[in-house]
LODRENKOL-873656 format. One record per atom (N, C-alpha, C): atom name; residue in one letter; x, y, z; residue number from 1. Coordinates in steps of 0.001 Angstrom, whole numbers, padded with zeros to 6 digits. Layout:
N
+------+------+---------+---------+---------+-----+
: atom : rest :       x :       y :       z :  nr :
+------+------+---------+---------+---------+-----+
:   CA :    A :       X :       Y :       Z : NUM :
...
+------+------+---------+---------+---------+-----+
END
This chain:
135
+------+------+---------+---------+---------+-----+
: atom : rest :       x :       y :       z :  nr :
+------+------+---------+---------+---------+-----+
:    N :    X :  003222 :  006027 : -019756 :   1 :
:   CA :    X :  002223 :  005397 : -018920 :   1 :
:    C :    X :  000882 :  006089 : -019149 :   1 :
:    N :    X : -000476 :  005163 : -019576 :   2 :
:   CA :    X : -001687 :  005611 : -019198 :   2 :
:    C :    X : -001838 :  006528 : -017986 :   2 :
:    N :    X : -002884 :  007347 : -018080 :   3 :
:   CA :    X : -003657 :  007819 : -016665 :   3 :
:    C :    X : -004300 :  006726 : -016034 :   3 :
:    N :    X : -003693 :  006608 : -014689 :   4 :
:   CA :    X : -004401 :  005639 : -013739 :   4 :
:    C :    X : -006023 :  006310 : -013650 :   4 :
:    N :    X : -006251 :  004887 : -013391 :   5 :
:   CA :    X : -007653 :  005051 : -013275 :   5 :
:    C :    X : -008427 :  005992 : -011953 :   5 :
:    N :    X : -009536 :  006482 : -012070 :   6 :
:   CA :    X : -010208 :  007445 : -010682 :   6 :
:    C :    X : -009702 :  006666 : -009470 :   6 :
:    N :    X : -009180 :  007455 : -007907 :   7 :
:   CA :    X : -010066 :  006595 : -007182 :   7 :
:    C :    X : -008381 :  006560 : -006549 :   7 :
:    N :    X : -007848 :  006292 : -004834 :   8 :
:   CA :    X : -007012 :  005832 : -004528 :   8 :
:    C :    X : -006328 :  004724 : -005082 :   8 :
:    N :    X : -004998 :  004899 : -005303 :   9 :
:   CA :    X : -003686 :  003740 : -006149 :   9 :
:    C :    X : -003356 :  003591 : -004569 :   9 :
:    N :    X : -002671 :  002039 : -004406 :  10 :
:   CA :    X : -002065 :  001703 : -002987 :  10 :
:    C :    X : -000566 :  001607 : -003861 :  10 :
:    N :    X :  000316 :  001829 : -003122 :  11 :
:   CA :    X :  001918 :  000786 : -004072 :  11 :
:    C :    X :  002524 :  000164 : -003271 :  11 :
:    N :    X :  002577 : -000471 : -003609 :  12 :
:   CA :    X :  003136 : -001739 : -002527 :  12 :
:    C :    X :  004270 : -002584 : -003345 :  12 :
:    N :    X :  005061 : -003340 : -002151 :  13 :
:   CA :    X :  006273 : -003999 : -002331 :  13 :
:    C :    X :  005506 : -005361 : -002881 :  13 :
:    N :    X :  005929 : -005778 : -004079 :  14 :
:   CA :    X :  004926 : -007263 : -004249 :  14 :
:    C :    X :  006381 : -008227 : -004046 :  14 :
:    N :    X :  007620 : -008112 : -003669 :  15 :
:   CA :    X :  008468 : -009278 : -002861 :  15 :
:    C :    X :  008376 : -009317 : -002026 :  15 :
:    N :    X :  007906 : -008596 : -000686 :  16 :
:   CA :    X :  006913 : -008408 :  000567 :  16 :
:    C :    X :  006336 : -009350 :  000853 :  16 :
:    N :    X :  006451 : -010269 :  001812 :  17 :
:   CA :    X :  005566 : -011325 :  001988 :  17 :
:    C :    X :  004434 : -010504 :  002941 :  17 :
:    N :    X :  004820 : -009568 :  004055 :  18 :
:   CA :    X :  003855 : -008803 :  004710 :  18 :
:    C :    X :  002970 : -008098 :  003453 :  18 :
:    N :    X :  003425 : -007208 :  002917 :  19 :
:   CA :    X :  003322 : -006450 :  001750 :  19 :
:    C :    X :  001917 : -007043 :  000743 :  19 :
:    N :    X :  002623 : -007662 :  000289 :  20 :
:   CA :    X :  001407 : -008888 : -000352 :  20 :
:    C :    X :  000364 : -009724 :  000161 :  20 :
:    N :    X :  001059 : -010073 :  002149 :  21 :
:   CA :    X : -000700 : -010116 :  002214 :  21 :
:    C :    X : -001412 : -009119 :  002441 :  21 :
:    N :    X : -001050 : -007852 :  002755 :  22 :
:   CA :    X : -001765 : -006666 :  002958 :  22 :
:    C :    X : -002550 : -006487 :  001322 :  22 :
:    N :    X : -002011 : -006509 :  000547 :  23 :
:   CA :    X : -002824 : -006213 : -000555 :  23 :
:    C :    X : -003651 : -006904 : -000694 :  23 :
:    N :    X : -003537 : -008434 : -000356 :  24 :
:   CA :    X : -004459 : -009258 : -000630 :  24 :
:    C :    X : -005728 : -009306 :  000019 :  24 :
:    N :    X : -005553 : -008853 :  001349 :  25 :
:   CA :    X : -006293 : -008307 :  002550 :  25 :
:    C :    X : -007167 : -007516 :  001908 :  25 :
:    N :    X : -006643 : -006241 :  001343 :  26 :
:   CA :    X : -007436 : -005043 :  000926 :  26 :
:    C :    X : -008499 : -005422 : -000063 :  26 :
:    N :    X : -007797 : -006091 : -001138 :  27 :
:   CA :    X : -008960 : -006524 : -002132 :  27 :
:    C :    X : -009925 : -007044 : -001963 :  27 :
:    N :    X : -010001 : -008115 : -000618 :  28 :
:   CA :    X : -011053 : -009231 : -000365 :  28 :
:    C :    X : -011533 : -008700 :  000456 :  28 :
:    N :    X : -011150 : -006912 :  001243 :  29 :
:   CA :    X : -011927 : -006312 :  001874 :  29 :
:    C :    X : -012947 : -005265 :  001525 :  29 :
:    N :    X : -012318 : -004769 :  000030 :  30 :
:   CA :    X : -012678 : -003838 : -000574 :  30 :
:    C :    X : -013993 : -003925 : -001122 :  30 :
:    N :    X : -014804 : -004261 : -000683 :  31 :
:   CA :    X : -016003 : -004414 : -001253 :  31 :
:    C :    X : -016670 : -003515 : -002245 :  31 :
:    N :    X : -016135 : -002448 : -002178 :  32 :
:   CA :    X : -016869 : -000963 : -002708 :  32 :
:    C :    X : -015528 : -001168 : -003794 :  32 :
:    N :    X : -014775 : -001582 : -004140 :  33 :
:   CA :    X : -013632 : -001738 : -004770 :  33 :
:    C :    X : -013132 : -000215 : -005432 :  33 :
:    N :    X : -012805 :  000531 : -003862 :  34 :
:   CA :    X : -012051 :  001725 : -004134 :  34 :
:    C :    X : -011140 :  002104 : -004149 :  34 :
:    N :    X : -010051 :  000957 : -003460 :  35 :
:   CA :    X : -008659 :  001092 : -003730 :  35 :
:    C :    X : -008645 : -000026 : -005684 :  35 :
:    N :    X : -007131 :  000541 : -006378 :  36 :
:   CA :    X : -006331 : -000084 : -007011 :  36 :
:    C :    X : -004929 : -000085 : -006286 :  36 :
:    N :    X : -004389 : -001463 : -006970 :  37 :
:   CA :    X : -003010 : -001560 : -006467 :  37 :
:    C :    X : -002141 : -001620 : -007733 :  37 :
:    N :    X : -001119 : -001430 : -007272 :  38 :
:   CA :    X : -000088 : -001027 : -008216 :  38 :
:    C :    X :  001464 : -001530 : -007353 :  38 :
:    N :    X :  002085 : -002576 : -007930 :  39 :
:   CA :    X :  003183 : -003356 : -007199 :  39 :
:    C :    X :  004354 : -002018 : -007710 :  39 :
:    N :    X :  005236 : -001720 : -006953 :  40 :
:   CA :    X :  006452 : -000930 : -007011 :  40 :
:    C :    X :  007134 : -001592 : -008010 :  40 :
:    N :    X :  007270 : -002969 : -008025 :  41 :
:   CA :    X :  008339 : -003527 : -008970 :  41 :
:    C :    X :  007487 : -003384 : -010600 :  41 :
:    N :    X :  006666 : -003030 : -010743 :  42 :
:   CA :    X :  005463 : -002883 : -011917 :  42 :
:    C :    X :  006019 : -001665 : -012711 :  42 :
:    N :    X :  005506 : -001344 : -013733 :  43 :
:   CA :    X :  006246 : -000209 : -014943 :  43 :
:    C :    X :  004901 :  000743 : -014051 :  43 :
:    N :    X :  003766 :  000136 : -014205 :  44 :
:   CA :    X :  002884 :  001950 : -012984 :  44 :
:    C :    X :  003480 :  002338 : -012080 :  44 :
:    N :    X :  003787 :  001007 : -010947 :  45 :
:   CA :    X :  004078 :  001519 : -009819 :  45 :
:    C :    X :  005370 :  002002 : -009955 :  45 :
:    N :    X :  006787 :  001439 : -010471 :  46 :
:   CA :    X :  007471 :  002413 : -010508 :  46 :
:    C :    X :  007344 :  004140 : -011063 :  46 :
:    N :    X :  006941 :  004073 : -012316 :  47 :
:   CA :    X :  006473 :  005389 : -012337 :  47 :
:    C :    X :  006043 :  006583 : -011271 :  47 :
:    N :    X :  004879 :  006033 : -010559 :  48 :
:   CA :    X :  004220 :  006390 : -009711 :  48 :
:    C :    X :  005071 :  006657 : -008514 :  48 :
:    N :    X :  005925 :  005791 : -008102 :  49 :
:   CA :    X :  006944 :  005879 : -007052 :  49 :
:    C :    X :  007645 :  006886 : -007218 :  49 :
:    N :    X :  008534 :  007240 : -008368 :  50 :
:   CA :    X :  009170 :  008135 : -008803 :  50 :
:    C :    X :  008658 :  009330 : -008839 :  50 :
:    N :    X :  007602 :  009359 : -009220 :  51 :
:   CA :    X :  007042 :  010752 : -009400 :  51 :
:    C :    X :  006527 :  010968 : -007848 :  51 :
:    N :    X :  006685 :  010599 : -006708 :  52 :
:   CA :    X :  006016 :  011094 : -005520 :  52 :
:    C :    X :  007228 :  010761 : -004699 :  52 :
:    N :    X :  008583 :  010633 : -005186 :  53 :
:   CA :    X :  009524 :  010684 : -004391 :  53 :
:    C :    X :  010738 :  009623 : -003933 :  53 :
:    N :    X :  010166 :  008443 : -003964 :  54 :
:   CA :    X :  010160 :  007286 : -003812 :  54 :
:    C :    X :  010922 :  006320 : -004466 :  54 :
:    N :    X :  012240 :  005276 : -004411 :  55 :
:   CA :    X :  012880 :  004908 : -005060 :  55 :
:    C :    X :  011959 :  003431 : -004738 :  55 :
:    N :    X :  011726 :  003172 : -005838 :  56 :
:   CA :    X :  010936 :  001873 : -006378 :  56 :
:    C :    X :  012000 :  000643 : -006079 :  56 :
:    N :    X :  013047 :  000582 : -006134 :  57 :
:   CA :    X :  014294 : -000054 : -005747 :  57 :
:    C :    X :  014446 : -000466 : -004205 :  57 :
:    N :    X :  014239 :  000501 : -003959 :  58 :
:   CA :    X :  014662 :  000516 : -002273 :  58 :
:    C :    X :  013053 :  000930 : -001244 :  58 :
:    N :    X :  012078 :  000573 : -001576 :  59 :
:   CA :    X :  010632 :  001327 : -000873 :  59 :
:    C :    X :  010915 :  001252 :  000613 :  59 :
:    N :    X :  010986 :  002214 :  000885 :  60 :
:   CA :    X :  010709 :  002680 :  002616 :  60 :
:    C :    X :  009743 :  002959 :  003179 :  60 :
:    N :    X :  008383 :  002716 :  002242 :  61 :
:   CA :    X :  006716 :  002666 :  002735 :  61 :
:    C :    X :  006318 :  002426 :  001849 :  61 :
:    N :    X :  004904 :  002387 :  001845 :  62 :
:   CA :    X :  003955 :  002189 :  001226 :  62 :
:    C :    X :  003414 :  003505 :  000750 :  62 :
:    N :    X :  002668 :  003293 : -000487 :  63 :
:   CA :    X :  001953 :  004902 : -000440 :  63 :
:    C :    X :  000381 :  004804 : -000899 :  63 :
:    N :    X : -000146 :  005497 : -000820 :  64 :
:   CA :    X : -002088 :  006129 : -001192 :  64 :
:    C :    X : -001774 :  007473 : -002084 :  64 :
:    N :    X : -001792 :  006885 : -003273 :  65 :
:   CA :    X : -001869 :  008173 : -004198 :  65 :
:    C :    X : -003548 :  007927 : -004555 :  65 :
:    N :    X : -004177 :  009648 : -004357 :  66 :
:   CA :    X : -005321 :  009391 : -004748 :  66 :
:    C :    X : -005247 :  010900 : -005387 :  66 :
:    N :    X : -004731 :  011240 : -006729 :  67 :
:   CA :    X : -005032 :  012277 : -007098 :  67 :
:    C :    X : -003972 :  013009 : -006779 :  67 :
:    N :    X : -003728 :  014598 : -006457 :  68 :
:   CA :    X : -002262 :  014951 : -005600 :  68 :
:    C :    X : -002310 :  014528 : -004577 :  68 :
:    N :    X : -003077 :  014147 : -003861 :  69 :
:   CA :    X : -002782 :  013650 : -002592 :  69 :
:    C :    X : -001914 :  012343 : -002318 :  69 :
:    N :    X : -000493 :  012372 : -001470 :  70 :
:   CA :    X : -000355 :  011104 : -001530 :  70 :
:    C :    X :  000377 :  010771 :  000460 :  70 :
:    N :    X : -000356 :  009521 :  000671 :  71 :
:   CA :    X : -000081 :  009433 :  002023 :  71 :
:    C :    X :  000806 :  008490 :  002477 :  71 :
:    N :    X :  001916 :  008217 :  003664 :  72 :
:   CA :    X :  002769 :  007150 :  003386 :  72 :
:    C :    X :  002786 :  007102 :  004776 :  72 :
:    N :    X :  003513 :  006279 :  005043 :  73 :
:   CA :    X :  004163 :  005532 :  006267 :  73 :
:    C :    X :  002415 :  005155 :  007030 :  73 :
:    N :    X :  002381 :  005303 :  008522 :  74 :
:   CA :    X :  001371 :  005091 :  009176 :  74 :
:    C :    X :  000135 :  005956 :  008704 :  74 :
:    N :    X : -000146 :  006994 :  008108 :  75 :
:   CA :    X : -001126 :  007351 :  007757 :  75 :
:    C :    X : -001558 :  006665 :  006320 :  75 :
:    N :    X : -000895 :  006284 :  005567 :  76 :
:   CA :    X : -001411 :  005297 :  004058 :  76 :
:    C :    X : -001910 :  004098 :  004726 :  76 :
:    N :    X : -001573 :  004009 :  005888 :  77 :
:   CA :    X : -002225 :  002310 :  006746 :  77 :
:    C :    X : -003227 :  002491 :  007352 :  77 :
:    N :    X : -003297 :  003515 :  007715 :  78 :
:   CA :    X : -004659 :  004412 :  008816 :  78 :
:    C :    X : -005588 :  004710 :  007674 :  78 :
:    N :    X : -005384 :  004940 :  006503 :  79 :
:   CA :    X : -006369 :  005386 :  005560 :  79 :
:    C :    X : -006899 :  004452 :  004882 :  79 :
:    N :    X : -006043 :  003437 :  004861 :  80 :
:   CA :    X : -006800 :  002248 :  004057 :  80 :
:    C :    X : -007365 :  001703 :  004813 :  80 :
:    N :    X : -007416 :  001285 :  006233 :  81 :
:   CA :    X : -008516 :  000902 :  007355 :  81 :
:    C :    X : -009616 :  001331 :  007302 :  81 :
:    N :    X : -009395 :  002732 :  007493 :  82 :
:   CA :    X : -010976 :  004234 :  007669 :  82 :
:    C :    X : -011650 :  003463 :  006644 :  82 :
:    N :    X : -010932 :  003484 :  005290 :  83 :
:   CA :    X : -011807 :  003280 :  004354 :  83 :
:    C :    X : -012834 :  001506 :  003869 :  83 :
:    N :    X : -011748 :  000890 :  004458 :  84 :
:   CA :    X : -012662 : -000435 :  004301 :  84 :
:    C :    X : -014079 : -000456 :  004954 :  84 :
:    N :    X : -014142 :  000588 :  006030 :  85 :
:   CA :    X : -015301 :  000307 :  006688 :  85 :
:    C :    X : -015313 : -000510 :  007548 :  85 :
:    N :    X : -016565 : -001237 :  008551 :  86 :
:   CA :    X : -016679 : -001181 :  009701 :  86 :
:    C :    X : -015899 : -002904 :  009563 :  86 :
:    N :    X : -015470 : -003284 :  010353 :  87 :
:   CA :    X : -015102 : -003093 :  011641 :  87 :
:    C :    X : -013604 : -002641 :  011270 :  87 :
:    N :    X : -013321 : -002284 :  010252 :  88 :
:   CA :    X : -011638 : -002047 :  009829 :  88 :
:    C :    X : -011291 : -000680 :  010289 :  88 :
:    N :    X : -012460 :  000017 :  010241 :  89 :
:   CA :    X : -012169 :  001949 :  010484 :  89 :
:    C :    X : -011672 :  002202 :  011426 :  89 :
:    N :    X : -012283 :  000741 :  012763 :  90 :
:   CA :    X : -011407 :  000996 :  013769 :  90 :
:    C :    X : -010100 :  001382 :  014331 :  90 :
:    N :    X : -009770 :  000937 :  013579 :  91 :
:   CA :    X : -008058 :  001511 :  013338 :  91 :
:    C :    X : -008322 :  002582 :  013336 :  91 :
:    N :    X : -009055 :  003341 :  013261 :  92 :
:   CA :    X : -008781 :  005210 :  012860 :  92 :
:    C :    X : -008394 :  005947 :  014788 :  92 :
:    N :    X : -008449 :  004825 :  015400 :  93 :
:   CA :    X : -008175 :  005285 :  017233 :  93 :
:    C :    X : -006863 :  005330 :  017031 :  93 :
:    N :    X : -006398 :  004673 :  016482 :  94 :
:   CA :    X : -004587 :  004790 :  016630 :  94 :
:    C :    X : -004383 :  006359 :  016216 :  94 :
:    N :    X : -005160 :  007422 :  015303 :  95 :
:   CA :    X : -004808 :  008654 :  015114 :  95 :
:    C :    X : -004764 :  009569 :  016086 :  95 :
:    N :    X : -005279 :  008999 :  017332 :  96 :
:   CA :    X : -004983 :  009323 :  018452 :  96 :
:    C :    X : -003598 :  009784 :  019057 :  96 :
:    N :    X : -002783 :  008710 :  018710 :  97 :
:   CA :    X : -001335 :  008692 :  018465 :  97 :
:    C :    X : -001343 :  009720 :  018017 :  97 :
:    N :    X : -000104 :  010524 :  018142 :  98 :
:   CA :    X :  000707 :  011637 :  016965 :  98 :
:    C :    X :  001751 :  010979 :  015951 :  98 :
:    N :    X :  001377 :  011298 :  014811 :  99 :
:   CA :    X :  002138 :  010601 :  013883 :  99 :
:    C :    X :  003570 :  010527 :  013756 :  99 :
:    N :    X :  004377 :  011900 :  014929 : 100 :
:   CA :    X :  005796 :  011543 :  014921 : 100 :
:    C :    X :  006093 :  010582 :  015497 : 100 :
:    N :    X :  005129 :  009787 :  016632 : 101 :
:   CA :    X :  005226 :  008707 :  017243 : 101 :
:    C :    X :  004806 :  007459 :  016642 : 101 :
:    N :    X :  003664 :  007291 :  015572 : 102 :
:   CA :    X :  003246 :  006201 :  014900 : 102 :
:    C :    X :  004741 :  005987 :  013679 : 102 :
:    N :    X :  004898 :  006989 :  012803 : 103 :
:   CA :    X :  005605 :  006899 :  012162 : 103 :
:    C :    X :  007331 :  005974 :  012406 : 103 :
:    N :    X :  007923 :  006252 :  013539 : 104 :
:   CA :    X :  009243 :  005975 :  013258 : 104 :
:    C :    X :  008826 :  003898 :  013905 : 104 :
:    N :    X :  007739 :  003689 :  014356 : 105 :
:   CA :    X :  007087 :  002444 :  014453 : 105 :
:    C :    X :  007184 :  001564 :  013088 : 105 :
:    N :    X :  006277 :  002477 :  011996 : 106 :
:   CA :    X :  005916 :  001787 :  010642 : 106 :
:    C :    X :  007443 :  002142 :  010069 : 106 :
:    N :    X :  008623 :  002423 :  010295 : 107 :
:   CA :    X :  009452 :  003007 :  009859 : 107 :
:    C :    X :  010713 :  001625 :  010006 : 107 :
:    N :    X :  010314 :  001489 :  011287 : 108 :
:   CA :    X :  011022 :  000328 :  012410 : 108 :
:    C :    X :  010801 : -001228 :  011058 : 108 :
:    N :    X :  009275 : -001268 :  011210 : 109 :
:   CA :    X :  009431 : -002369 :  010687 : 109 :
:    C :    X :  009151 : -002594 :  009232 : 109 :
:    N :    X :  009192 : -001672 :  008436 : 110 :
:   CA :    X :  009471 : -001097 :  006859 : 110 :
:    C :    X :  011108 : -001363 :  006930 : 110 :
:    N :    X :  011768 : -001358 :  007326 : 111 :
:   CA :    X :  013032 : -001419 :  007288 : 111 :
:    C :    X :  013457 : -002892 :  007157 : 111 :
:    N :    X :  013324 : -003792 :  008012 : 112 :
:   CA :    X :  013117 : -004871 :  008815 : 112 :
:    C :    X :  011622 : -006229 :  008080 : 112 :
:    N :    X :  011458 : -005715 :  007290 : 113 :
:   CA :    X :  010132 : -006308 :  007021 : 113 :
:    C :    X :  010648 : -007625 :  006001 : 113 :
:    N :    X :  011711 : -007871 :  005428 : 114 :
:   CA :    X :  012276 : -008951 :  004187 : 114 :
:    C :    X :  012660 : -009816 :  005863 : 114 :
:    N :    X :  013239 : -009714 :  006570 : 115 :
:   CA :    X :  013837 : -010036 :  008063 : 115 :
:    C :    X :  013118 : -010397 :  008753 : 115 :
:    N :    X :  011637 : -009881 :  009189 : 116 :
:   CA :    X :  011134 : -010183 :  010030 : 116 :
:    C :    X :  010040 : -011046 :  009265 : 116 :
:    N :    X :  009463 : -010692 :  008345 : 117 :
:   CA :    X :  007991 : -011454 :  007321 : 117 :
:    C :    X :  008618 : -012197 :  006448 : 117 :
:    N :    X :  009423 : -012180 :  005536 : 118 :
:   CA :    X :  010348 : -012636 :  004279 : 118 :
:    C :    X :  010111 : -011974 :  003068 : 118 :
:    N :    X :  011051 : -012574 :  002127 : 119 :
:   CA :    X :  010867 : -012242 :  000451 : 119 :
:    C :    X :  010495 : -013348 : -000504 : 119 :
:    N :    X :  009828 : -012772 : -000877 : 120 :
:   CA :    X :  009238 : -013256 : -002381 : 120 :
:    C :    X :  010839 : -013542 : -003140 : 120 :
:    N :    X :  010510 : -014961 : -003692 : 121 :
:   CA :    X :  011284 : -015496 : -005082 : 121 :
:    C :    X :  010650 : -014602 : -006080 : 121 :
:    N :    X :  009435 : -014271 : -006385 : 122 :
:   CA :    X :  009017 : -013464 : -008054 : 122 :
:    C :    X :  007697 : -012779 : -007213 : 122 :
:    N :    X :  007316 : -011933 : -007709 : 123 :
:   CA :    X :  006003 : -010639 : -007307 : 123 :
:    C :    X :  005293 : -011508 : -007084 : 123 :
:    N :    X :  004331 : -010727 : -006197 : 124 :
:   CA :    X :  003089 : -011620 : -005647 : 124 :
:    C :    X :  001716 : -011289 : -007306 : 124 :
:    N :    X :  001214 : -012374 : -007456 : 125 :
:   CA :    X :  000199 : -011775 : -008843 : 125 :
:    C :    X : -001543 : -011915 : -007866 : 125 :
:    N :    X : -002243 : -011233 : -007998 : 126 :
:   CA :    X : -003598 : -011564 : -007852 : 126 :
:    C :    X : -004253 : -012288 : -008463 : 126 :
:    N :    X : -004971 : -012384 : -007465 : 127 :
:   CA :    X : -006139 : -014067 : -008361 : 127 :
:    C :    X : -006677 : -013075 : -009514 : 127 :
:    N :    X : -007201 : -014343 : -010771 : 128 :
:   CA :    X : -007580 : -013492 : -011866 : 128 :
:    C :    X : -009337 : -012789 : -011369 : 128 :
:    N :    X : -009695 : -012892 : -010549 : 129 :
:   CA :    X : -010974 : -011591 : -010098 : 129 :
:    C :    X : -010642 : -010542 : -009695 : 129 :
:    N :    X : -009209 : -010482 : -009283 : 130 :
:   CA :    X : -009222 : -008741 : -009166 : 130 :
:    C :    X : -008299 : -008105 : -009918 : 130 :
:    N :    X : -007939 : -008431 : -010938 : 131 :
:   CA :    X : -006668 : -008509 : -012138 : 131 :
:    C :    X : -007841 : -006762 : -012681 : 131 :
:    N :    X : -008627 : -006573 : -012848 : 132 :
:   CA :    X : -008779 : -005404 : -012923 : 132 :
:    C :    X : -008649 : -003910 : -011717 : 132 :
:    N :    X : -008144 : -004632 : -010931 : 133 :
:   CA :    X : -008272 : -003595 : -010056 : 133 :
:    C :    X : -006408 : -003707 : -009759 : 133 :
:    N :    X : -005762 : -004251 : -010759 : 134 :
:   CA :    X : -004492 : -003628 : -010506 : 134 :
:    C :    X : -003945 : -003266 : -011424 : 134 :
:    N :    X : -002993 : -002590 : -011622 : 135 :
:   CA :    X : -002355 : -001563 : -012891 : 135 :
:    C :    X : -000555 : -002023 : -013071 : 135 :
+------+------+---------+---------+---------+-----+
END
């Protein structure tokens, strides 16, 4: 695998129907276009999964690799808010919360999410305008 490009990677479930609109969300929010995404079922994102812990097979969150840093469950959701900017940062009040308490929440419905949102027949693909901003 190439070196991903500068700049926060999101990885996300692209059979996720939640999953996929969240990404889709991000891109058309991203104005500053500082996240990339990277689908788990993808040769990056698995990689990437693997190397931060993560069975690409079975995803039990989401993650924000930005460099060594990598953030998951309710804080990879809290960080991609902060960062869209206003009125999205708002979300940054929920850190209010303690994350042993946010966490087993995003945990609840990470589990539950093919059940409660559905699955994708084949990966979700992005429109061809943001086909550079995924890996």
């Amino acid at each position: 695998m190439t070196t991903p490009p500068p700049g926060p990677i999101i990885l996300f479930d692209a059979e996720c129907v939640l999953c996929s609109a969240q990404a889709r969300f991000v891109l058309e929010r991203d104005r500053a276009a500082t996240f990339r995404l990277a689908a788990m079922q993808g040769e990056a994102g698995r990689s990437l999964c693997r190397r931060h812990g993560l069975d690409p097979d079975d995803p039990a969150s989401l993650l924000v690799v930005d460099g060594s840093r990598v953030r998951r469950d309710s804080d990879a959701i809290l960080h991609i808010y902060e960062t869209l900017g206003f009125p999205w940062r708002l979300a940054r009040i929920l850190r209010l919360v303690p994350a042993r308490l946010r966490d087993p929440v995003y945990r609840l419905v990470a589990r539950n999410r093919y059940r409660l949102f559905g699955k994708r027949d084949s990966c979700w693909t992005a429109p061809e305008r943001y086909r550079d901003r995924i890996l």
